[in-house]
C-alpha positions, -999 to +999 in steps of 0.1 A: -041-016-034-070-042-027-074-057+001-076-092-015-047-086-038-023-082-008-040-115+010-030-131-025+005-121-022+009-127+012-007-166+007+017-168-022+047-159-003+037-181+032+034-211+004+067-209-010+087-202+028+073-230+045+090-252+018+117-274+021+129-263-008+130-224-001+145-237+035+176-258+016+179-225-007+183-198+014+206-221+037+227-228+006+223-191-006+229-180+034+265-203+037+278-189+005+272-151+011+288-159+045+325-173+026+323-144+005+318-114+031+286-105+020+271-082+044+241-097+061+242-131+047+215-142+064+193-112+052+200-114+018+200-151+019+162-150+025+156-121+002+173-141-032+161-172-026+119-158-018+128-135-053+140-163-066+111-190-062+087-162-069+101-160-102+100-195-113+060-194-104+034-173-120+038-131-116+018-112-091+004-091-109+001-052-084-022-028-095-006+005-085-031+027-077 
C-alpha cells in the first residue's frame, strides 16, 4: 500500500478521535455494552463508534496491492 495512502488514513482517523463527538459516542456506546455483558465494552466501544463516524464521512478508498 502507499505510503501516503496510509498517512491519509491515519490523519482521517486522528481527526475523527480527538472529537467530542467520537469521545460522547464511544462513552455512550462503552456504558451500554457494559449493562448488557458485552465482552470488552470498552474495546468494542471504541471500535463501533471510530466504524461508525468513518462511515458517515467520505470512504477511504485502499488500493490492495
Amino acid at each position: 500500500m502507499q505510503s501516503d495512502t496510509w498517512q491519509q488514513m491515519v490523519a482521517k482517523v486522528s481527526a475523527i478521535c480527538v472529537t467530542g463527538q467520537f469521545k460522547r459516542l464511544q462513552s455512550e456506546l462503552e456504558e451500554l455494552y457494559r449493562r448488557a455483558g458485552v465482552p470488552q465494552p470498552a474495546v468494542q466501544a471504541y471500535q463501533d463508534a471510530l466504524l461508525s463516524l468513518l462511515a458517515e464521512d467520505e470512504p477511504i478508498s485502499i488500493p490492495l496491492h
